[in-house]
C-alpha positions in Angstrom: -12.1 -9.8 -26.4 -13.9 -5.8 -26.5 -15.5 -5.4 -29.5 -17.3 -2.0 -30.4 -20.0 -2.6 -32.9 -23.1 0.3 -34.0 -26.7 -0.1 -34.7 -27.5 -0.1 -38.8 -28.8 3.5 -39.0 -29.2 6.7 -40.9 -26.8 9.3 -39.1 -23.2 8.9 -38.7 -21.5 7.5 -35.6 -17.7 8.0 -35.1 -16.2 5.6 -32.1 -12.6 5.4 -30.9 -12.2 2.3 -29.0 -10.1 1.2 -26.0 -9.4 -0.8 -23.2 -11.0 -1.9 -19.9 -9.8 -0.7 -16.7 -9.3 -3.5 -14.3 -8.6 -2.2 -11.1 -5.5 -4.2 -10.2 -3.9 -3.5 -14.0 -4.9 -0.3 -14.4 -6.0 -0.8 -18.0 -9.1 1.6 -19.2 -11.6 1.1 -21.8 -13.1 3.7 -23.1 -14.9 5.3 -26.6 -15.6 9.0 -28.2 -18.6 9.3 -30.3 -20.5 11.3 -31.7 -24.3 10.1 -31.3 -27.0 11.6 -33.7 -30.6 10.9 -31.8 -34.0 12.6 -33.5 -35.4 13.7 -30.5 -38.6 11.9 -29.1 -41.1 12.4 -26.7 -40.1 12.7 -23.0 -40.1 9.1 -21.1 -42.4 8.1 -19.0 -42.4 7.9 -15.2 -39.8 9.9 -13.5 -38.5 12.9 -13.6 -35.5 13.4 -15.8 -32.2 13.6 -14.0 -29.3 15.9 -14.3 -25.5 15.7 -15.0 -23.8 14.8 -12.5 -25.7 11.7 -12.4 -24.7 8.6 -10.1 -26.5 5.5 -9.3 -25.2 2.5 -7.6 -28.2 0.5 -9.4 -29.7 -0.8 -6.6 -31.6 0.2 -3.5 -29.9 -1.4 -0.2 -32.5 -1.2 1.7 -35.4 -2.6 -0.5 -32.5 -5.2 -1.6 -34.0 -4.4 -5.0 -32.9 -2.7 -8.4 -33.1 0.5 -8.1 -37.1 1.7 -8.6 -35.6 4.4 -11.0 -34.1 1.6 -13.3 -36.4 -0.6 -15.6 -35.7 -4.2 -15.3 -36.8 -5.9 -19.3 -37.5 -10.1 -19.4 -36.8 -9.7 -22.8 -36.5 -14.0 -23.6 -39.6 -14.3 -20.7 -38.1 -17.1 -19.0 -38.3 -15.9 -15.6 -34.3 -14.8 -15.5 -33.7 -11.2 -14.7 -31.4 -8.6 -13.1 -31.9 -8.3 -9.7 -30.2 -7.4 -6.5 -26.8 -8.3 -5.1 -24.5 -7.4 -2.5 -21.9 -9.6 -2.9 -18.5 -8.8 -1.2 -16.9 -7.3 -4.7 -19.2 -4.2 -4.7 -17.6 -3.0 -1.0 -14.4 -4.0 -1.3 -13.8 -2.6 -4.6 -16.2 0.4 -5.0 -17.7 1.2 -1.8 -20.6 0.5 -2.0 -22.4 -2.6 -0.6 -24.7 -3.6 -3.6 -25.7 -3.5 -7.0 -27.4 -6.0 -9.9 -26.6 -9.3 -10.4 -27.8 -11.1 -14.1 -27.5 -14.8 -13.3 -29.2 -17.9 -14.3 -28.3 -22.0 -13.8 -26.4 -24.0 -15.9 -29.7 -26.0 -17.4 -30.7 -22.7 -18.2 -32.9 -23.4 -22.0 -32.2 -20.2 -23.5 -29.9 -17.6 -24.2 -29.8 -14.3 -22.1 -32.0 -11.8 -23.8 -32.7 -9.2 -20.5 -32.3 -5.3 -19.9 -31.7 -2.6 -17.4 -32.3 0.5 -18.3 -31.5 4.0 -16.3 -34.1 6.8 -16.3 -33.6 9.4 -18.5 -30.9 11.4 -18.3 -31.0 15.6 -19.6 -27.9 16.2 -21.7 -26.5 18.8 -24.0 -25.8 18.4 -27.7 -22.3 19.2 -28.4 -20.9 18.5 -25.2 -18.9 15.6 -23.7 -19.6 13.5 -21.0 -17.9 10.9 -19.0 -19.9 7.8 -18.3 -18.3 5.0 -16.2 -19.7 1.7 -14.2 -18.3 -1.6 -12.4 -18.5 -4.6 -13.9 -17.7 -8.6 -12.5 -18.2 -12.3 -13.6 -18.2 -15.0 -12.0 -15.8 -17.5 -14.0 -17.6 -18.0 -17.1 -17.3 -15.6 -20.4 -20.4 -13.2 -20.6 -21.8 -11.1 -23.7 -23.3 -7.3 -22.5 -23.7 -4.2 -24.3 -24.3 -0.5 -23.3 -27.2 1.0 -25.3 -28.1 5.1 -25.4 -31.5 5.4 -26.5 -34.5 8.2 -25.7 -37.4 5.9 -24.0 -36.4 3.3 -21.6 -38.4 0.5 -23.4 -37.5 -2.9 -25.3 -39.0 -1.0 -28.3 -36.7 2.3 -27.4 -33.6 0.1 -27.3 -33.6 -1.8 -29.7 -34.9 0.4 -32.4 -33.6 1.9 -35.3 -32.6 5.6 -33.9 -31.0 3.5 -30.8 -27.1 3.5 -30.6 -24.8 0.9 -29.1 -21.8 3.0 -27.1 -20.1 -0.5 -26.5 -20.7 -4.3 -27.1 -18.2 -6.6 -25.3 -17.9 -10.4 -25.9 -16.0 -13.3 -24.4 -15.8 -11.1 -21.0 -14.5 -12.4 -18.1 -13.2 -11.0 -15.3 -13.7 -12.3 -11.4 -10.5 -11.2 -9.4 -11.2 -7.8 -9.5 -14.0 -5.3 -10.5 -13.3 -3.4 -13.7 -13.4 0.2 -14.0 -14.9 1.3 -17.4 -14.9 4.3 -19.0 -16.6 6.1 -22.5 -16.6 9.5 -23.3 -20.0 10.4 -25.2 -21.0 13.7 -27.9 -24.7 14.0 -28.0 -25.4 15.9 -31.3 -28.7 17.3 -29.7 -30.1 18.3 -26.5 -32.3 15.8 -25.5 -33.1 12.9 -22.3 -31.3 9.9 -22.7 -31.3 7.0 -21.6 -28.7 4.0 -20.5 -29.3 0.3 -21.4 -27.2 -2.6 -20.1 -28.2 -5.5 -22.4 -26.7 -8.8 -21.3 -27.2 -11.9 -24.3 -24.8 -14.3 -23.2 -25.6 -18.0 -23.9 -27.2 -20.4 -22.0 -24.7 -22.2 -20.6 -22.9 -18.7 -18.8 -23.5 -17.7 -15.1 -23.3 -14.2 -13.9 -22.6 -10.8 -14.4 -22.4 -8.0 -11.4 -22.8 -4.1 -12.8 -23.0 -1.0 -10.1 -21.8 2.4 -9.7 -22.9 4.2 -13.1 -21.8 7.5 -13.7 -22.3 10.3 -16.0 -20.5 13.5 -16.0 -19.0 16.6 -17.4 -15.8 15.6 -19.2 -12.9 17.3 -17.6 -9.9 16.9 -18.6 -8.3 14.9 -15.9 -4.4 13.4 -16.5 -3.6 9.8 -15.4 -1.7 9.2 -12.6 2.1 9.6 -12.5 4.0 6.5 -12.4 7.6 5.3 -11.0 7.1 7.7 -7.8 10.4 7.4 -5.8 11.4 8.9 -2.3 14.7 9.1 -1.2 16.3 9.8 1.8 19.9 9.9 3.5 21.4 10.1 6.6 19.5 11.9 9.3 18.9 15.0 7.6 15.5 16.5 7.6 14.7 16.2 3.9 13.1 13.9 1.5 13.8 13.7 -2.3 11.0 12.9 -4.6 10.9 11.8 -8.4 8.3 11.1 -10.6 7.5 10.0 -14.3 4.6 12.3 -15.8 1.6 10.8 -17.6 1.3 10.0 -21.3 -2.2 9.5 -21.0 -5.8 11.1 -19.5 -7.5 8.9 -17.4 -9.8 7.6 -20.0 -6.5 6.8 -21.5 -7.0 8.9 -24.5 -3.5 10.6 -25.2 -2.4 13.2 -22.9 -0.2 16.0 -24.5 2.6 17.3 -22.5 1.2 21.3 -22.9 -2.1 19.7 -21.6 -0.3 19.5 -17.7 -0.2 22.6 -16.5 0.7 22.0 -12.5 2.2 19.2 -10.4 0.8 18.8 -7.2 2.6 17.4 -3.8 0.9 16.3 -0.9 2.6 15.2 2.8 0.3 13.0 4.6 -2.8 14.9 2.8 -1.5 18.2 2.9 -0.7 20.2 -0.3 3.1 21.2 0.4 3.7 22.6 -3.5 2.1 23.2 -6.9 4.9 22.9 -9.1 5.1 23.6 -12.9 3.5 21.2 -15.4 6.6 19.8 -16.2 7.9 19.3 -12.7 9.8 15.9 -12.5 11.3 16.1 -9.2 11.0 17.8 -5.7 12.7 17.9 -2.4 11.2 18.9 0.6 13.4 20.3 2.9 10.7 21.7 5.3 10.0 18.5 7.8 10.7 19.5 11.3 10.1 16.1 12.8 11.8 12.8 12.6 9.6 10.0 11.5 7.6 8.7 8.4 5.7 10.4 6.0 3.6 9.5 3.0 3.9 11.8 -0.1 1.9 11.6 -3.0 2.0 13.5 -6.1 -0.8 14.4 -8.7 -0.8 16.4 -12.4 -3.1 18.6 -13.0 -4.6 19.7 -16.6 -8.1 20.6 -16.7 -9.1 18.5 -13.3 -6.0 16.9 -10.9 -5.7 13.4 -11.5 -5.4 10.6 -9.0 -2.7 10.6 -6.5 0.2 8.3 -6.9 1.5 7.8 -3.4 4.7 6.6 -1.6 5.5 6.5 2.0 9.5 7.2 3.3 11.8 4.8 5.4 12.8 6.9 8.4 13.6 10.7 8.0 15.7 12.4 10.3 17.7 11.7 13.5 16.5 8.6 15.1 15.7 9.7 19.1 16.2 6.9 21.8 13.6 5.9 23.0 12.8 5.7 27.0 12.9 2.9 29.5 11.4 0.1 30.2 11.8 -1.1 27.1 9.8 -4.1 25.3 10.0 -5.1 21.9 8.1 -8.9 20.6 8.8 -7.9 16.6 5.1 -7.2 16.1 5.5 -4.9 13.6 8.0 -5.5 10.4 8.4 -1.7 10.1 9.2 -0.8 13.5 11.7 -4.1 13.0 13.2 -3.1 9.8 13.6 0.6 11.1 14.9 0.2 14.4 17.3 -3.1 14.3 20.2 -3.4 12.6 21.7 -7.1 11.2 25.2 -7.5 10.8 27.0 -10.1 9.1 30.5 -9.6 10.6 31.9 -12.9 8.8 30.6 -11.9 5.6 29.2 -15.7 4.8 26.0 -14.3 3.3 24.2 -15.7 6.7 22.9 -13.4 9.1 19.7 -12.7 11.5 16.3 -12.7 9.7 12.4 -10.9 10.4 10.2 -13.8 9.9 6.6 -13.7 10.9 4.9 -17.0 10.5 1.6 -18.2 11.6 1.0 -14.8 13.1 3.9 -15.0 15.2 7.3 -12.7 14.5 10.6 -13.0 15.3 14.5 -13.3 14.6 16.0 -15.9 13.5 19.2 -17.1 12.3 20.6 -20.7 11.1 23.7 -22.5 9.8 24.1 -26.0 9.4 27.9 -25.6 8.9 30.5 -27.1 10.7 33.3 -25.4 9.8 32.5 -21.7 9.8 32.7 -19.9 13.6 29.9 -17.6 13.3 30.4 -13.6 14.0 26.7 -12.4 13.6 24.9 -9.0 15.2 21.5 -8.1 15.9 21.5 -4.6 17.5 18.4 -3.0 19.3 16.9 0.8 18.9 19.0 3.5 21.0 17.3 3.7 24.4 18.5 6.5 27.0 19.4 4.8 30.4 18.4 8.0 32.7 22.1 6.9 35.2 24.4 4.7 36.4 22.9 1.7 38.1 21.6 -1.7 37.7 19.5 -2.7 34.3 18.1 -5.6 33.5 18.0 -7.7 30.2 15.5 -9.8 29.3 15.8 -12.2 26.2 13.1 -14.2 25.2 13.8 -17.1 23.1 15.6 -20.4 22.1 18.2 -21.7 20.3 20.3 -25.2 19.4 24.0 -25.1 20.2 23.9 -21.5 20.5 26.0 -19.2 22.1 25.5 -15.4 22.9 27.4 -12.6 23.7 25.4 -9.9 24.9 27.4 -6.1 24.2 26.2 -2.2 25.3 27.1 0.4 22.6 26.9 3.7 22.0 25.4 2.9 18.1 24.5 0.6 15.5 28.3 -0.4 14.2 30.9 -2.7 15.7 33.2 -0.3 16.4 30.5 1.2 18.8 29.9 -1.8 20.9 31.9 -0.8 24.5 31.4 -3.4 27.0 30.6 -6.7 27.0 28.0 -7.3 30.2 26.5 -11.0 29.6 26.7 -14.4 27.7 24.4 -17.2 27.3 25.8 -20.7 26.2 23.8 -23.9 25.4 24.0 -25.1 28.8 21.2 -22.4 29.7 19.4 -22.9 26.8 16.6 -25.4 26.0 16.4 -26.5 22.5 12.7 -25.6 21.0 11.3 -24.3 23.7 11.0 -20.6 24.3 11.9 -19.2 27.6 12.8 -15.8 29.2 16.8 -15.5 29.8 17.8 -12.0 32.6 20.5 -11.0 32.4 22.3 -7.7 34.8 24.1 -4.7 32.9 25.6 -2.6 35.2 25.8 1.1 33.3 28.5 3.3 34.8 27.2 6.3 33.4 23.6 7.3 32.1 23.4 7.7 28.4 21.9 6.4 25.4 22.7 3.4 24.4 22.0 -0.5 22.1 21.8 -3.6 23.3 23.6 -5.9 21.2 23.3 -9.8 20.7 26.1 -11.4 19.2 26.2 -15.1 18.2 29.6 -17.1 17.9 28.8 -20.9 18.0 31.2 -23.4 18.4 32.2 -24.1 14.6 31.9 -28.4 15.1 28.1 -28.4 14.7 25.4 -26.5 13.5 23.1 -24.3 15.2 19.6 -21.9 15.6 18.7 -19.3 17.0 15.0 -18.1 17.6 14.5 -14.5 19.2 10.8 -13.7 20.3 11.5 -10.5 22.5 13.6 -8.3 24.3 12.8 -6.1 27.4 15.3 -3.7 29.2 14.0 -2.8 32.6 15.5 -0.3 35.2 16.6 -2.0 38.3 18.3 0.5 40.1 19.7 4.4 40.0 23.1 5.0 41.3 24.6 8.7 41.9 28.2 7.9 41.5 28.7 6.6 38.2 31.5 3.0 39.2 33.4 2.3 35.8 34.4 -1.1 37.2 31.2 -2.4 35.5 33.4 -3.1 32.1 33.9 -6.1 32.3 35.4 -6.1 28.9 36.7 -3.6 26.1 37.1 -4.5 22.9 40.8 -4.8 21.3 44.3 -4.5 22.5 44.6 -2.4 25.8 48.0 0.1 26.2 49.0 1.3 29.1 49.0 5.1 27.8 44.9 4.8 26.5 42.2 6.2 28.0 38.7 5.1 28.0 35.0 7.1 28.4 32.9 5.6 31.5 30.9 3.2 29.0 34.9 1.5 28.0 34.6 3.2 24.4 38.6 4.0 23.8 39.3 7.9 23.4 41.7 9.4 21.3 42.4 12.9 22.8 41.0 13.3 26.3 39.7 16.4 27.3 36.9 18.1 29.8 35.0 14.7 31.3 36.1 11.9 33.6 38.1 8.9 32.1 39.4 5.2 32.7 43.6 5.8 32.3 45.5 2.7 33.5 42.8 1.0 35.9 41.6 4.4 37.7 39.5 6.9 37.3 40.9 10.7 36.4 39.5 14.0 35.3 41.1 15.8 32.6 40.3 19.2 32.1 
């Protein structure tokens, strides 16, 4: 529960309340006010800082609180903020420390303990933006915020002191939260900051760093529901966006109050668009590959980036020989291999990476259901005709493979038919390297295609660690008698390309016609 309270006092205070702004949710908690302060004397000890003013609260290199801060014993029972540099602070802000309030469970008495910032120059009138990090540890904790000119117990706590926020029952400990206030000094003046922690004896810790006070610039929230679309191999990605509601105190944002969008490909602006900009498509790519876009509105500052990164865009080159792929990598898997279930059973060849180990898979325990499945490799470019070989690393259980060259990633584009490996060459769980020799008749690019059928009277596995494709040998004359199959009916009045694809109308290129090779013009 957040619950905003003020001190009893003579001026007026106005508050708007919100949320807290966990870093995984993306929830904020902020508050507007107006703060009336008679000014006082200048504090003691340091010079006064300026806005912008940033502290992470503690020194790393002391491994105390920061000397700037005043640390308060308020209760005197020895228990007081101190240094910390647990793992949180980095991983979720940045930076490697900050102040830790934390006391055992047989603690007697309640928390009563203060640290305060130095004073701080501000201008009546004027907003500001002040923001920190705070953790638990498991157990609910009880901490306010304090602005007050002087940074002692007597400063803070007394009557022309104001409370910006008091939170109860907080608890938080997956994630550091973010938290936000917008402040109105009524009067120039030096203030200062206090975090007051009272919770009850039997609570355990609270982490604070990173506080921040700044000029309030009107800065939108992030966009949501980002989208990139692409089709095809054309050079061109299409982008779609929902446009904040809210700033990123998550006060609300009105629509006139955007006045650009911005669009960034891999960290470089590509357009500023109109405030009302929903969607975009960028049609200037000149290379195949991926990209990450993300997209940002712009009102007085340009809010945070919402970001998306593409599937492949463009024409997919082959790539070159030798080739070696062990499924390291679940893009490069999900990009580059193509799964076909040619039975349409709903079972086909899985990515699994397990244990840190990656591979393909497919199972059936049916007996009644003769398998048809595909997994086709990326296009490689053979450089000739000549001797290739296949390596397939793996095992499986009553399997059987077919092993198929094709000029693509469909059916109707596997040619020839150069290998198969039944269960008679395979050991049951145990992984081993099967070669296998594909004579290409003519250089080209092509896939390599592995095609499971098992006999339909018991089930079976499959388990695929890793292909290679290795050049053996370069021929000159290109020898079509390397098909050993084509797939379909044969007539005698077809012809075939040099890699046993069927062609409809022959023309200019040598071809297969009834057993020999011809040349049609």
């Amino acid at each position: 529960m957040v619950t905003c309270l003020t001190r009893d006092i003579a001026f007026g205070v106005t508050i708007l309340m919100m949320k807290n702004n966990n870093i995984k949710n993306r929830n904020i908690m902020k508050k507007i006010f107006l703060v009336g302060l008679t000014l006082m004397t200048t504090t003691m000890g340091f010079a006064q800082k300026t806005v912008p003013y940033f502290s992470v609260m503690a020194d790393e290199n002391t491994r105390r609180v920061d000397s700037e801060w005043t640390v308060i014993n308020a209760n005197e029972d020895g228990k007081r903020w101190s240094y910390s540099a647990y793992d949180f602070f980095l991983r979720d802000t940045g930076y490697p420390c900050g102040v830790i309030y934390e006391r055992s469970f047989e603690s007697p008495k309640d928390a009563d303990d203060w640290v305060v910032s130095p004073a701080i120059t501000l201008e009546g009138g004027k907003k500001y933006k002040v923001s920190w990090y705070s953790l638990t540890h498991g157990f609910k904790e009880q901490y306010e915020l304090v602005m007050a000119q002087g940074n002692s117990l007597a400063a803070m706590t007394g009557g022309d002191a104001t409370t910006v926020v008091q939170i109860t029952d907080y608890m938080q400990f997956h994630a550091m939260d973010h938290n936000f206030y917008v402040v109105i000094p009524e009067t120039d003046g030096d203030y200062n900051f206090g975090f007051h922690v009272f919770s009850p004896a039997d609570a355990y810790r609270l982490y604070l760093n990173c506080f921040t006070i700044e000029d309030f610039v009107l800065t939108p929230a992030a966009v949501t529901n980002l989208k990139a679309t692409n089709e095809g191999e054309e050079l061109k990605v299409n982008l779609s966006w929902k446009l904040p509601t809210l700033d990123d105190t998550n006060a609300e944002l009105a629509a006139e109050d955007i006045t650009a969008v911005k669009v960034y490909r891999d960290e470089e602006l590509i357009a500023t668009l109109p405030g009302d900009a929903t969607t975009y498509t960028d049609e200037s790519i000149t290379v195949s590959g991926f990209y990450t876009y993300s997209v940002a509105a712009v009102a007085e500052g340009e809010g945070a980036a919402e970001s998306i990164k593409t599937s492949y865009v463009g024409p997919m080159a082959a790539v070159e020989l030798p080739f070696a792929s062990d499924f390291s990598d679940s893009e490069t898997v999900n990009t580059y291999w193509t799964f076909i279930d040619g039975n349409g059973d709903g079972l086909t060849w899985k990515y699994y990476n397990e244990w840190g180990t990656m591979y393909l898979v497919y199972a059936n325990s049916s007996t009644s259901t003769v398998e048809d499945d595909w997994v086709i490799s990326p296009l490689m470019h053979f450089p000739g005709a000549g001797e290739y070989k296949v390596i397939w690393n793996g095992y499986a259980y009553n399997g059987n493979m077919d092993f198929w060259i094709g000029t693509g990633k469909t059916l109707d584009q596997m040619t020839m038919r150069f290998g198969t490996i039944d269960p008679s060459q395979l050991k049951s769980f145990s992984r081993s390297d099967k070669e296998l020799t594909l004579n290409v008749p003519v250089g080209g690019d092509y896939t390599i295609a592995i095609h499971n059928n098992h006999n339909p009277s018991a089930g079976m596995e499959y388990y695929m660690y890793g292909l290679k494709v290795e050049i053996v040998s370069i021929t000159e004359d290109p020898d079509p008698t390397g098909i050993s199959e084509v797939r379909g009916n044969v007539a005698n009045d077809e012809y075939f390309d040099l890699t046993g694809r069927r062609v409809v109308a022959p023309r200019g290129g040598i071809f297969v016609h009834n057993g020999k090779k011809i040349v049609v013009n």
